[in-house]
C-alpha positions as CSV (number, residue, x, y, z in Angstrom):
1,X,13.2,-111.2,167.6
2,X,16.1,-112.2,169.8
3,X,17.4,-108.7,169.9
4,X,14.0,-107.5,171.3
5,X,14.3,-110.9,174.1
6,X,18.2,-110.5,174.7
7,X,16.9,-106.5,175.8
8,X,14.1,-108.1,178.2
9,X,16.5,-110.4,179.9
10,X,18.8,-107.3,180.5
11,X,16.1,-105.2,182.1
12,X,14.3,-108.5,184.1
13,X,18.2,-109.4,185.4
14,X,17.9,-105.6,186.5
15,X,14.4,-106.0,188.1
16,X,15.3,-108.8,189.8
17,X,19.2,-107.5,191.1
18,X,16.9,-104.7,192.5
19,X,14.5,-107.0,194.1
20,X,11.5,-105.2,192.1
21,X,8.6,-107.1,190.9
22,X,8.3,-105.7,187.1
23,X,5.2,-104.5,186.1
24,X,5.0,-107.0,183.0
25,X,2.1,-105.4,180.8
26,X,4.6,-102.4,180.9
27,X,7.5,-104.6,180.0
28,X,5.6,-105.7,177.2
29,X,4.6,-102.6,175.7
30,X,8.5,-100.7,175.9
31,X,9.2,-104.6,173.9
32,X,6.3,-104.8,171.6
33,X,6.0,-108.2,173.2
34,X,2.7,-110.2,174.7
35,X,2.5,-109.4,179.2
36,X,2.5,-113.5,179.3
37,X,5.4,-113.8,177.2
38,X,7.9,-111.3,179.5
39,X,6.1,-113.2,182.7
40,X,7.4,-116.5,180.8
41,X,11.1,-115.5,180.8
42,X,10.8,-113.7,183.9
43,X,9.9,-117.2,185.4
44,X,13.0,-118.9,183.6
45,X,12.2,-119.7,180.2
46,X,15.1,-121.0,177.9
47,X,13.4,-121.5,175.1
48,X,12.2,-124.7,173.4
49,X,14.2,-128.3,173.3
50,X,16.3,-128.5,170.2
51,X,16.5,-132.4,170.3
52,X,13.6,-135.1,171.5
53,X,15.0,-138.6,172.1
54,X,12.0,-140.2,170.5
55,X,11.9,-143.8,169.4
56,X,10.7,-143.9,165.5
57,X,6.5,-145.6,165.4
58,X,8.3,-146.7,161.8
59,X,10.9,-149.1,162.5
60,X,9.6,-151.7,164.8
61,X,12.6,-153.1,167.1
């Protein structure tokens, strides 16, 4: 799965050095990838936060 997202973000950097609007229903076919997901990382996505700074509901401070 990161192959197939590392090869979108090298054809979306393209796109966007070209100043074309990508076509993302075609983007997600050539990726075998959903249109919302390519429209996701074309908008910036870096995937999800590794680490939440949560306070535990166990331990009452």
């Amino acid at each position: 799965m990161k192959e197939i997202i590392c090869e979108l973000r090298k054809d979306i950097t393209i796109m966007k050095t070209m100043e074309i609007k990508p076509n993302f229903s075609a983007l997600a076919k050539e990726h075998g990838l959903d249109y919302r997901t390519v429209k996701r990382h074309y908008e910036g996505y870096d995937g999800k936060p590794t680490h939440h700074n949560k306070k535990s509901k166990l331990i009452k401070l």
